[in-house]
PyMOL CGO cylinders between C-alpha atoms (Angstrom):
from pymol import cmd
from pymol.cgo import CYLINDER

trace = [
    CYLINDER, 90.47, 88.31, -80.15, 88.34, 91.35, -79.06, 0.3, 1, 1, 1, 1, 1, 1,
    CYLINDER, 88.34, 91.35, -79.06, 85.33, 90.88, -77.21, 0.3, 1, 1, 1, 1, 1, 1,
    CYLINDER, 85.33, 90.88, -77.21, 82.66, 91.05, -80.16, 0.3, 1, 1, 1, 1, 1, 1,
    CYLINDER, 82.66, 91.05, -80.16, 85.36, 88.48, -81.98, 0.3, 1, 1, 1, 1, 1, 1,
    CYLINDER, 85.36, 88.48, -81.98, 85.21, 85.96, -78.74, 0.3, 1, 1, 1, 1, 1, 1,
    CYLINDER, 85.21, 85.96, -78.74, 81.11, 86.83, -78.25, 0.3, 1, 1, 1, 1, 1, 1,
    CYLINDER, 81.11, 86.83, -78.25, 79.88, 85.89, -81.37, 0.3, 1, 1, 1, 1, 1, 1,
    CYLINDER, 79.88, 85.89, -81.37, 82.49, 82.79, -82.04, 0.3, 1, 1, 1, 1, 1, 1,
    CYLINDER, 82.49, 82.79, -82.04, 81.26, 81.52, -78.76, 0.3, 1, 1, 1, 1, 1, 1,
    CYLINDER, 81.26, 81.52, -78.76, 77.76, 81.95, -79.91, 0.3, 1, 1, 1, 1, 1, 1,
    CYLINDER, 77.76, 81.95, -79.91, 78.44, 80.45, -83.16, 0.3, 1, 1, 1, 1, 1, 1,
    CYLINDER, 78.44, 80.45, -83.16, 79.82, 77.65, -81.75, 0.3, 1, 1, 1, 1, 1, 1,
    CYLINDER, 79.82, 77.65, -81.75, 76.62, 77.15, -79.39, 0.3, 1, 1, 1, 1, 1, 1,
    CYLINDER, 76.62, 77.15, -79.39, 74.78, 77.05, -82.38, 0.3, 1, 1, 1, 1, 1, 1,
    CYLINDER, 74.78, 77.05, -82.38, 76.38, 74.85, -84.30, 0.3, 1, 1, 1, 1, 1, 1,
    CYLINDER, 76.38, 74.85, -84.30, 76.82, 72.11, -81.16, 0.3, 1, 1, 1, 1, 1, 1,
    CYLINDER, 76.82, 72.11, -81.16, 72.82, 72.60, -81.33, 0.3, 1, 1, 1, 1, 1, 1,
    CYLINDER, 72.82, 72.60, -81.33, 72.18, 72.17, -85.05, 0.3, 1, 1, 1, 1, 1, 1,
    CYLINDER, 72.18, 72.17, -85.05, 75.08, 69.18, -85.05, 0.3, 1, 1, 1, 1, 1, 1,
    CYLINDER, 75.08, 69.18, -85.05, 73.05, 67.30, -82.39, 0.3, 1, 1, 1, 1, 1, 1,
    CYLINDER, 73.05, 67.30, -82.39, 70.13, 65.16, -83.67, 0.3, 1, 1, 1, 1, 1, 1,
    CYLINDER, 70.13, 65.16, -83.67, 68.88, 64.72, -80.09, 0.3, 1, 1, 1, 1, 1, 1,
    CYLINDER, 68.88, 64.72, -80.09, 68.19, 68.34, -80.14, 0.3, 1, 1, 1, 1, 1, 1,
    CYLINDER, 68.19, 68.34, -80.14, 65.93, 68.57, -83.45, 0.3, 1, 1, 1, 1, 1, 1,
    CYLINDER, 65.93, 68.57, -83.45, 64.25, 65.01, -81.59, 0.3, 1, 1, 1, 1, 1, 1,
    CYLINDER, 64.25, 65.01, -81.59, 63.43, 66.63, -78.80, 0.3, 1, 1, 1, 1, 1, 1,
    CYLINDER, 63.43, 66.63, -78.80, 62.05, 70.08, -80.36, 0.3, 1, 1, 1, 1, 1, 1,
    CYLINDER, 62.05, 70.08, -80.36, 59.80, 67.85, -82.20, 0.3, 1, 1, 1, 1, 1, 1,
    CYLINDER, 59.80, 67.85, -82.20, 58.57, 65.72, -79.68, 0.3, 1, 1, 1, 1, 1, 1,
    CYLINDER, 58.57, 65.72, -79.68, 57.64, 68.62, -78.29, 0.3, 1, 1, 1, 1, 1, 1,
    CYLINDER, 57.64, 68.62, -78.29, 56.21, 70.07, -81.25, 0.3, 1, 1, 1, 1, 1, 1,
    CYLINDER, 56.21, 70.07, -81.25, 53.79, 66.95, -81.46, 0.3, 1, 1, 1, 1, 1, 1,
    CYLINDER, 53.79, 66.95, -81.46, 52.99, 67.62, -77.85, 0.3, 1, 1, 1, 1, 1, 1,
    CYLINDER, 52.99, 67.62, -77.85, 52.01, 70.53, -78.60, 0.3, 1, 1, 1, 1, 1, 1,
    CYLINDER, 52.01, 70.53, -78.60, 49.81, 69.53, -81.99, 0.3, 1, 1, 1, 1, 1, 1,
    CYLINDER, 49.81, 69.53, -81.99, 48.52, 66.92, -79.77, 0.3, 1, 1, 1, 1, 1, 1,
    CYLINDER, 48.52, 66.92, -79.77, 47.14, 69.40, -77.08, 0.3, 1, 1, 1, 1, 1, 1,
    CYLINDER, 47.14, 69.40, -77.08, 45.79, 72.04, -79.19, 0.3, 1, 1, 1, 1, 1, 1,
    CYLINDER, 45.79, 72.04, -79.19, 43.82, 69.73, -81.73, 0.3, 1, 1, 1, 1, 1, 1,
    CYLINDER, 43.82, 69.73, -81.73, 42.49, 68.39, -78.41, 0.3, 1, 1, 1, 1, 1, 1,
    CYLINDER, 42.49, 68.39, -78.41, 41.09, 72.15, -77.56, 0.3, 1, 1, 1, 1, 1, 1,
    CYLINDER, 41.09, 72.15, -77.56, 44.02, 71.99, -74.90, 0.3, 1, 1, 1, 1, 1, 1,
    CYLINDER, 44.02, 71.99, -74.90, 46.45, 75.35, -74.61, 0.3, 1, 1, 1, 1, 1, 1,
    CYLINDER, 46.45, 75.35, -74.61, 50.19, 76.58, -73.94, 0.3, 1, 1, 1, 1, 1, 1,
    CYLINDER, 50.19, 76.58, -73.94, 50.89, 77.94, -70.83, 0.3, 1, 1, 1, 1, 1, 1,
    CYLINDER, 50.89, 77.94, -70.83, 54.59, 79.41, -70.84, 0.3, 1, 1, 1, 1, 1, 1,
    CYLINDER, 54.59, 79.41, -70.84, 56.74, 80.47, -67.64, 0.3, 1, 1, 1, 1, 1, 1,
    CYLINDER, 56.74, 80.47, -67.64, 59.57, 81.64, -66.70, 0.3, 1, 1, 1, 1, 1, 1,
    CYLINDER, 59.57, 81.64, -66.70, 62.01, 84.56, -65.06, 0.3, 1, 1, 1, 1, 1, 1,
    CYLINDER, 62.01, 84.56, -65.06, 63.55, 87.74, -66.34, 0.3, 1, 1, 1, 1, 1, 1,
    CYLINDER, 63.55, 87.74, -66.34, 65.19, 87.44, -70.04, 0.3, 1, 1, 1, 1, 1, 1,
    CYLINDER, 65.19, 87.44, -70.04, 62.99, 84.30, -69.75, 0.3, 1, 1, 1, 1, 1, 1,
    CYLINDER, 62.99, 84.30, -69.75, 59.66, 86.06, -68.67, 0.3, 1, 1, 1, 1, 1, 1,
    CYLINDER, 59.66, 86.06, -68.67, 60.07, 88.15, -72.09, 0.3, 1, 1, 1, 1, 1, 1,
    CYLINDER, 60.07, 88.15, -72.09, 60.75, 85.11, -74.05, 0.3, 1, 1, 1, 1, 1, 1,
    CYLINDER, 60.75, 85.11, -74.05, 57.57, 83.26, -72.57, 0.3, 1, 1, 1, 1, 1, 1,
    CYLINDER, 57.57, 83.26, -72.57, 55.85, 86.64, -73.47, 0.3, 1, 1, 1, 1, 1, 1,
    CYLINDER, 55.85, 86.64, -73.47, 57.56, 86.29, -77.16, 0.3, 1, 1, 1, 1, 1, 1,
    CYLINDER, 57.56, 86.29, -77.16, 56.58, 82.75, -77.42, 0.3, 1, 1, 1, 1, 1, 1,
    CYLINDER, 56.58, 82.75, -77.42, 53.23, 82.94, -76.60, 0.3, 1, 1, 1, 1, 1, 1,
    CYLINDER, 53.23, 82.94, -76.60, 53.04, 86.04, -79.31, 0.3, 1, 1, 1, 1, 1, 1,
    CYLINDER, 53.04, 86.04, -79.31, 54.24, 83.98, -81.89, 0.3, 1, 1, 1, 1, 1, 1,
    CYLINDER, 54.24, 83.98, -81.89, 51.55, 81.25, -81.33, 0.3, 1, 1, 1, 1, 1, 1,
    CYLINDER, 51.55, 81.25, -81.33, 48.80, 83.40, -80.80, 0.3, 1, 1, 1, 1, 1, 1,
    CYLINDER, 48.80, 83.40, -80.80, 49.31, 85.91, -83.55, 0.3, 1, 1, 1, 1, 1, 1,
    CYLINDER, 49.31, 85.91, -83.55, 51.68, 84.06, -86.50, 0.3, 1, 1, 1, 1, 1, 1,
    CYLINDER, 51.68, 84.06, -86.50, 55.36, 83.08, -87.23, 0.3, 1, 1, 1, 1, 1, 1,
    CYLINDER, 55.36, 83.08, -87.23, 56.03, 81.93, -90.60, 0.3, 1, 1, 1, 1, 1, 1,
    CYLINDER, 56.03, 81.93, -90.60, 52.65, 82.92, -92.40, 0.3, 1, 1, 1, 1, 1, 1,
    CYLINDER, 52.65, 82.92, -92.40, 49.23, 84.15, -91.81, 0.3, 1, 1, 1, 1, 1, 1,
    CYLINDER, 49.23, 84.15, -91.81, 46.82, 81.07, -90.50, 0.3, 1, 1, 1, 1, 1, 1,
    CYLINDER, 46.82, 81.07, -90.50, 44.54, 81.01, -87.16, 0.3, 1, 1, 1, 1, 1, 1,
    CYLINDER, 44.54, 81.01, -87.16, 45.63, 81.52, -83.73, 0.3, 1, 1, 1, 1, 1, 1,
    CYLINDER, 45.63, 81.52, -83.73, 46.83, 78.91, -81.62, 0.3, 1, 1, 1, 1, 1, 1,
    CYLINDER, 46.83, 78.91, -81.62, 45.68, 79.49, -77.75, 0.3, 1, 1, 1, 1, 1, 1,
    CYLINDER, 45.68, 79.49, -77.75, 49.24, 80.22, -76.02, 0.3, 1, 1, 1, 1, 1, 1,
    CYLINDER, 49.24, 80.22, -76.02, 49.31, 82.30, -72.96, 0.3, 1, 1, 1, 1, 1, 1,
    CYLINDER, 49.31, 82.30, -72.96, 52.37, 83.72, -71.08, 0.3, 1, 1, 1, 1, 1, 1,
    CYLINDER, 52.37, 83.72, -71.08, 51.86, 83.64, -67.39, 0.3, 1, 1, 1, 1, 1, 1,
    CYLINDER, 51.86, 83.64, -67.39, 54.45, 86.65, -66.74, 0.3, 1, 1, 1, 1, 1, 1,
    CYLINDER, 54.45, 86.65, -66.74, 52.25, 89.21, -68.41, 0.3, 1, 1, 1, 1, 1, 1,
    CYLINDER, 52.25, 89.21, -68.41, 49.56, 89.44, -65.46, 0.3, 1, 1, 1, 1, 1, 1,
    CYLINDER, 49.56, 89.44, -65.46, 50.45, 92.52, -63.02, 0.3, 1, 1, 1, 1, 1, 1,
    CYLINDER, 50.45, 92.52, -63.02, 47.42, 92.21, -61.00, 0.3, 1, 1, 1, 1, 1, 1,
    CYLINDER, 47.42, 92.21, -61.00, 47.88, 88.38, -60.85, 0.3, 1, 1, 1, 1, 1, 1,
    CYLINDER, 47.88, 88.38, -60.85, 51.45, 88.75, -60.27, 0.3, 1, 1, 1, 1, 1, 1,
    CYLINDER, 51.45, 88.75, -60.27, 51.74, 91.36, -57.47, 0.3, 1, 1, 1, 1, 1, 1,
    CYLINDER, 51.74, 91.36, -57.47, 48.96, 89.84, -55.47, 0.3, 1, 1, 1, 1, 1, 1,
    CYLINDER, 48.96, 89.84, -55.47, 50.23, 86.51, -55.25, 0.3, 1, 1, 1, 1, 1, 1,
    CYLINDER, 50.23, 86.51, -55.25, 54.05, 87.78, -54.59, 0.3, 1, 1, 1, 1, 1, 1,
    CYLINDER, 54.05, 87.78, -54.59, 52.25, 89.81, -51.89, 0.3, 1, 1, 1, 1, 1, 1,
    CYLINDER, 52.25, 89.81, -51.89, 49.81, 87.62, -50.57, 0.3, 1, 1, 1, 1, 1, 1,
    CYLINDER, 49.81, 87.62, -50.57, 51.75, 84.25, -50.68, 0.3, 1, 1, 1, 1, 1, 1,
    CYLINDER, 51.75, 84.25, -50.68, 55.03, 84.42, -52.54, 0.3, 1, 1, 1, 1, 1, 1,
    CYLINDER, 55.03, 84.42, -52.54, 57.04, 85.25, -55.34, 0.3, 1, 1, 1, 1, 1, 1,
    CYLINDER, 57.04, 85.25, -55.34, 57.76, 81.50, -55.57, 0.3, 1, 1, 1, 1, 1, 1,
    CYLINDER, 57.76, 81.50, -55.57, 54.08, 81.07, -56.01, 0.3, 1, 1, 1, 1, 1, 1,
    CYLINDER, 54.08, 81.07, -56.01, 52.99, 83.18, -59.18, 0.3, 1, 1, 1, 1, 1, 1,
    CYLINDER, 52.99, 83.18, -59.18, 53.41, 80.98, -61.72, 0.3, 1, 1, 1, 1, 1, 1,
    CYLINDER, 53.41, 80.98, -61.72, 52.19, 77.57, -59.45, 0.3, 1, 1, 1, 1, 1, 1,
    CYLINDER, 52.19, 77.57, -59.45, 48.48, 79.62, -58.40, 0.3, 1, 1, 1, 1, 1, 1,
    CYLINDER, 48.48, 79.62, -58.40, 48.22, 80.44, -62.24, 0.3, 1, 1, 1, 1, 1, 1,
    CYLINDER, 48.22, 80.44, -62.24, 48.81, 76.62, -63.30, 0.3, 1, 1, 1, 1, 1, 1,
    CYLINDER, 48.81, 76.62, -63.30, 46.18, 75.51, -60.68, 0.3, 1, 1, 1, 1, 1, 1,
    CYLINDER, 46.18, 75.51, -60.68, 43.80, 78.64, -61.66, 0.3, 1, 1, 1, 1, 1, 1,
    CYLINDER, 43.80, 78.64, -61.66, 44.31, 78.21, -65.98, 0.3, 1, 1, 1, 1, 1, 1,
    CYLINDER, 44.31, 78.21, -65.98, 45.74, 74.27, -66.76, 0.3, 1, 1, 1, 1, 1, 1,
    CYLINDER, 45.74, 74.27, -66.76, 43.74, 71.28, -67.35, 0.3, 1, 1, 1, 1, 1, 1,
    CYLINDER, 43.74, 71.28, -67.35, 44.59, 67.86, -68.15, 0.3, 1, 1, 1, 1, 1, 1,
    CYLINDER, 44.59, 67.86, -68.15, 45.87, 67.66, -71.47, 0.3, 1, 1, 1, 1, 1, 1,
    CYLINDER, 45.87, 67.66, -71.47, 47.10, 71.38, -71.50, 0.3, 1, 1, 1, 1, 1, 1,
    CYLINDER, 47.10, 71.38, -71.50, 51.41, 71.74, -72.18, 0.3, 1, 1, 1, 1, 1, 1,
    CYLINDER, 51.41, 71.74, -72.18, 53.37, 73.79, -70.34, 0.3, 1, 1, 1, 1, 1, 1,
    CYLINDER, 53.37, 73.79, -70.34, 56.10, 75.20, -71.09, 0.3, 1, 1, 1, 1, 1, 1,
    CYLINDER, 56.10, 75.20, -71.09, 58.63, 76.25, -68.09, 0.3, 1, 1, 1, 1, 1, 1,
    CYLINDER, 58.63, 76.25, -68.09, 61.93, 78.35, -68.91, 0.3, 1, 1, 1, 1, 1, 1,
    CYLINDER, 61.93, 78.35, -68.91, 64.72, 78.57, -66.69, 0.3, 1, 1, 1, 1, 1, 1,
    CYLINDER, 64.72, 78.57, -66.69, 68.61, 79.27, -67.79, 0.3, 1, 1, 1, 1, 1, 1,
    CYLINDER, 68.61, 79.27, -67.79, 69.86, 77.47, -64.50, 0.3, 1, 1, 1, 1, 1, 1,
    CYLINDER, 69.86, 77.47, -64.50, 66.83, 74.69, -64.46, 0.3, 1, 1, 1, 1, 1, 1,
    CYLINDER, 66.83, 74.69, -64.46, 66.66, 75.26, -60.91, 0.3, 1, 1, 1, 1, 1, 1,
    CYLINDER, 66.66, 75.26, -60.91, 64.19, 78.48, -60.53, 0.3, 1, 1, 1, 1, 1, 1,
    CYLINDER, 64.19, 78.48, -60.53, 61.80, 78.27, -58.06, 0.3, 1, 1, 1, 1, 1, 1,
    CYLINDER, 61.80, 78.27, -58.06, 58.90, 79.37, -59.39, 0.3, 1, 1, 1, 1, 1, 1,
    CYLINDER, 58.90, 79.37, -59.39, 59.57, 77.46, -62.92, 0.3, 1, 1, 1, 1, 1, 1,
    CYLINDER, 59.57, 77.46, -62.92, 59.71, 74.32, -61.03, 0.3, 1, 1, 1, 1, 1, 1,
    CYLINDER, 59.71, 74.32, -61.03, 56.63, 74.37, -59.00, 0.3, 1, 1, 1, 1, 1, 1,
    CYLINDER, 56.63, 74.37, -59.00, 54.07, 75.47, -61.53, 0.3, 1, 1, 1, 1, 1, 1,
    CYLINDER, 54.07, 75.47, -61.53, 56.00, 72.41, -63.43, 0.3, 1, 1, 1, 1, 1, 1,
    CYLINDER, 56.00, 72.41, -63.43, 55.29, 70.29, -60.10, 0.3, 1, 1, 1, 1, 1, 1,
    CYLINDER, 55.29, 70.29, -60.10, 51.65, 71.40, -60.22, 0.3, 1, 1, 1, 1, 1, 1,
    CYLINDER, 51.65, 71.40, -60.22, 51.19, 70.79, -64.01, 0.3, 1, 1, 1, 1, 1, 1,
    CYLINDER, 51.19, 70.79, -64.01, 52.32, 66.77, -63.44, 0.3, 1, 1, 1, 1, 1, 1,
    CYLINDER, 52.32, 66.77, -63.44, 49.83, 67.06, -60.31, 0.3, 1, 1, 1, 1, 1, 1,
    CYLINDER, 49.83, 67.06, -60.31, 47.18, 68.13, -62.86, 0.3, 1, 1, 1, 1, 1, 1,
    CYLINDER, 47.18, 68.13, -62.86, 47.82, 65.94, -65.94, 0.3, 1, 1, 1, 1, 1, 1,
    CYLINDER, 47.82, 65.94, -65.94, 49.37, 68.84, -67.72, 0.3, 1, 1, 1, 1, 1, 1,
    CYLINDER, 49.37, 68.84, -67.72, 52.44, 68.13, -69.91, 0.3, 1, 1, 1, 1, 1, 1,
    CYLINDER, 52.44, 68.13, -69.91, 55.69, 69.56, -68.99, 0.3, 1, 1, 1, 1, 1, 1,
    CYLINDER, 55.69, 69.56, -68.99, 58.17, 71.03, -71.35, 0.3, 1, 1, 1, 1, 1, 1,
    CYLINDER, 58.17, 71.03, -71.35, 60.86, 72.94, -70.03, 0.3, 1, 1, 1, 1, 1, 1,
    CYLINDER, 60.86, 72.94, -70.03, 64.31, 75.01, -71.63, 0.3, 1, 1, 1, 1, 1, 1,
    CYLINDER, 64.31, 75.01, -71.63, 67.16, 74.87, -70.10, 0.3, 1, 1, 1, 1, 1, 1,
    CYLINDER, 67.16, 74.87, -70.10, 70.83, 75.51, -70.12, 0.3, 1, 1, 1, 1, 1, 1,
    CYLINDER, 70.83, 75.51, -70.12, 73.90, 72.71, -70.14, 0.3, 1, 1, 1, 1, 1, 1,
    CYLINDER, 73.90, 72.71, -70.14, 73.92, 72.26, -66.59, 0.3, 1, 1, 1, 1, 1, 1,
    CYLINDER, 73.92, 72.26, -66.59, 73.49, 69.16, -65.22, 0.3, 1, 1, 1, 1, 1, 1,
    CYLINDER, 73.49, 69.16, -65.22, 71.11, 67.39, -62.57, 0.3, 1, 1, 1, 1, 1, 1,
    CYLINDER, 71.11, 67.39, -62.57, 68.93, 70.72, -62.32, 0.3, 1, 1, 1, 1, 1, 1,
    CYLINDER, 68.93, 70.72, -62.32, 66.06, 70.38, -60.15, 0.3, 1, 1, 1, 1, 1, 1,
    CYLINDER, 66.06, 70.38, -60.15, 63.71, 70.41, -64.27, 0.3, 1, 1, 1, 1, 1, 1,
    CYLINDER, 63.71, 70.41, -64.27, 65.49, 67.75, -65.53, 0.3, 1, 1, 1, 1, 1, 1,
    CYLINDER, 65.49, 67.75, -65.53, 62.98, 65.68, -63.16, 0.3, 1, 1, 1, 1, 1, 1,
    CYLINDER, 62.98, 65.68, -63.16, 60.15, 67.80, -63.30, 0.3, 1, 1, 1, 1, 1, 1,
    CYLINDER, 60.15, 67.80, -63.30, 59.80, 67.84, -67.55, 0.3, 1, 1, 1, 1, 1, 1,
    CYLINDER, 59.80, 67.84, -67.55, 58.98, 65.53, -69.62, 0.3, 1, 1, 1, 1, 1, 1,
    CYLINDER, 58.98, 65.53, -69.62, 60.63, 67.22, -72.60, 0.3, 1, 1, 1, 1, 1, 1,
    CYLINDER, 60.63, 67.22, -72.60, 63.46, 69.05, -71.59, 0.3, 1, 1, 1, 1, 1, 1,
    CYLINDER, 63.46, 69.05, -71.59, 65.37, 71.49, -74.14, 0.3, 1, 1, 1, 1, 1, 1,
    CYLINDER, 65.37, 71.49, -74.14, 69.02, 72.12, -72.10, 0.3, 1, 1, 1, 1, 1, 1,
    CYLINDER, 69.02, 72.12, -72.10, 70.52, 74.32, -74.63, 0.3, 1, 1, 1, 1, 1, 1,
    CYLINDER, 70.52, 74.32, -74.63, 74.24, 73.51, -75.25, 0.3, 1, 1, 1, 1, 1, 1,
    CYLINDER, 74.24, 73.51, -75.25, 76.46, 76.37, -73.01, 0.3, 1, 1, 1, 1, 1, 1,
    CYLINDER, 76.46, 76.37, -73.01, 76.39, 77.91, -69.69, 0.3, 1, 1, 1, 1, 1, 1,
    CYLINDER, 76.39, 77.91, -69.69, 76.48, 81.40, -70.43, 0.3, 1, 1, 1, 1, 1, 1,
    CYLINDER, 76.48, 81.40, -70.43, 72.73, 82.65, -69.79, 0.3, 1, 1, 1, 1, 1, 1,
    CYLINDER, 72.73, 82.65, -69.79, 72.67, 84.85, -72.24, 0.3, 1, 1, 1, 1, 1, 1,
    CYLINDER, 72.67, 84.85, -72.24, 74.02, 82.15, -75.12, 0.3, 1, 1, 1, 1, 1, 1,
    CYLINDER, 74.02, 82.15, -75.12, 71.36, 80.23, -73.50, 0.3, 1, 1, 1, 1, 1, 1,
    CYLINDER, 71.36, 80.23, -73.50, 68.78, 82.79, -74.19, 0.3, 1, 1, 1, 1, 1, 1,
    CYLINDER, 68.78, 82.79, -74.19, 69.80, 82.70, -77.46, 0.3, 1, 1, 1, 1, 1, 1,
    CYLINDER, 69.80, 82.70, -77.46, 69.18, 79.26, -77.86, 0.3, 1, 1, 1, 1, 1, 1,
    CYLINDER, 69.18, 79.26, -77.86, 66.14, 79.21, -76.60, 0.3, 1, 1, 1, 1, 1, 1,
    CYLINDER, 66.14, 79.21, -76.60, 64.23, 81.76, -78.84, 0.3, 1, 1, 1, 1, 1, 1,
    CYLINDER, 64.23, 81.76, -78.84, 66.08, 79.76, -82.06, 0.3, 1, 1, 1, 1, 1, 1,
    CYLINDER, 66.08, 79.76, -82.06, 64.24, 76.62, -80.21, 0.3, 1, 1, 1, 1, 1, 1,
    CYLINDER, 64.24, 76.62, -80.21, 60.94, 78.17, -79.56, 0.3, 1, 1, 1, 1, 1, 1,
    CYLINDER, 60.94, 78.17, -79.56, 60.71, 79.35, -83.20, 0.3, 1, 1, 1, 1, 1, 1,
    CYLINDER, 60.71, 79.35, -83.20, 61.41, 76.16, -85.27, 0.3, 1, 1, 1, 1, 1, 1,
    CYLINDER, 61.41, 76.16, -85.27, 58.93, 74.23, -82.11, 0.3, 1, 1, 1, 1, 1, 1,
    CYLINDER, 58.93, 74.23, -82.11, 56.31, 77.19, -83.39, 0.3, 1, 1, 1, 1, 1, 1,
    CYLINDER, 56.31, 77.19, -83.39, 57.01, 76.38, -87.47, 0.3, 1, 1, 1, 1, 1, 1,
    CYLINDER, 57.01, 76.38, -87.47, 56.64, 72.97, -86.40, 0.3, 1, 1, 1, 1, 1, 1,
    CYLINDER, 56.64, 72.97, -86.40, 53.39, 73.42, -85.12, 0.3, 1, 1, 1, 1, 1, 1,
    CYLINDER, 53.39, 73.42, -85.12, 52.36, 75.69, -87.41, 0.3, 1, 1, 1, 1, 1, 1,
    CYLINDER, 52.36, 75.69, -87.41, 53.24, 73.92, -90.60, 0.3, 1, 1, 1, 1, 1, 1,
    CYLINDER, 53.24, 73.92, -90.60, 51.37, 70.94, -89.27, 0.3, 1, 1, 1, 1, 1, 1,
    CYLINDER, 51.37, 70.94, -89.27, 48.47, 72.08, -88.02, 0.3, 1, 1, 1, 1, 1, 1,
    CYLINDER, 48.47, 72.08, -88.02, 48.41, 74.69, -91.31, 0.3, 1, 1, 1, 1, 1, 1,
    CYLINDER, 48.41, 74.69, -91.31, 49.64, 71.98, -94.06, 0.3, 1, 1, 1, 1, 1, 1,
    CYLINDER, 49.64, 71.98, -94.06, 47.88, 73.95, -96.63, 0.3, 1, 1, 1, 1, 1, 1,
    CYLINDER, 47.88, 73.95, -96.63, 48.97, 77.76, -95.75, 0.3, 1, 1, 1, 1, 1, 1,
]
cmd.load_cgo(trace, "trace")
């Protein structure tokens, strides 16, 4: 088998270990309802994370904001990767493992979700904005990969750990997760649309 052969069988297979496994639809819709729950309350989504995962927070909070499945109003979402200013100067100032944690402090409130991403589970930064959100009543969600004990599988309280070890599989996974968690939303909050 070629490399495109073993890729996408791989893949594939990662997919179909995650649509196989009803604990992974339960736990995209418990966070779905978190979600709900939060925005209907005038809370937000804030969304985190490193790399492949800084563009997916940055894709996830596009989706909310401007639409997914159809048009209906947006839902307040905001990436905390997208911020130069914000970023340099508190990598500069502080600490790199700092820019998401002074954002959470700066942006969350109690009742507000968010939503850390992390391949390994075990990024710095992810974890300490997710320390800060518990400090601050904010919900934690996180997206992982299959590895165990990871320093978010304490720190969430809905933890997506996508079924393989290969980050970019994981990736995968995790953009498949973030858009039926957004139809979720967006189909009940929009029943009508």
């Amino acid at each position: 088998m070629d490399f495109v052969e073993a890729y996408l069988a791989e893949s594939a297979a990662a997919l179909e270990a995650f649509r196989a496994d009803p604990a992974f639809t339960a736990t995209l819709r418990k966070m779905a309802d978190g979600i709900v729950a939060s925005l209907r309350e005038g809370g937000k989504l804030l969304i985190c994370g490193n790399g492949g995962s800084a563009g997916d927070a940055q894709h996830i909070a596009g989706e909310f904001v401007c639409r997914l499945m159809f048009d209906r109003a947006p839902l307040a979402a905001i990436a905390l990767t997208v911020d130069t200013s914000v970023l340099t100067a508190v990598g500069n100032d502080y600490s790199f493992h700092d820019v998401f944690e002074r954002q959470v402090r700066a942006l969350g409130n109690k009742g507000d979700v968010l939503l850390g991403i992390s391949t390994s589970g075990n990024s710095g930064n992810v974890v300490r904005a997710l320390e800060v959100a518990r400090e601050k009543g904010v919900a934690t969600f996180g997206f992982s990969g299959a590895h165990e004990a990871t320093k978010m599988h304490a720190m969430c309280d809905v933890l997506f750990a996508a079924p393989s070890t290969k980050t970019a599989i994981i990736q995968q996974l995790h953009i498949t997760a973030a858009h039926v968690v957004c139809a979720l939303v967006e189909t009940t909050m929009f029943p009508m649309a």
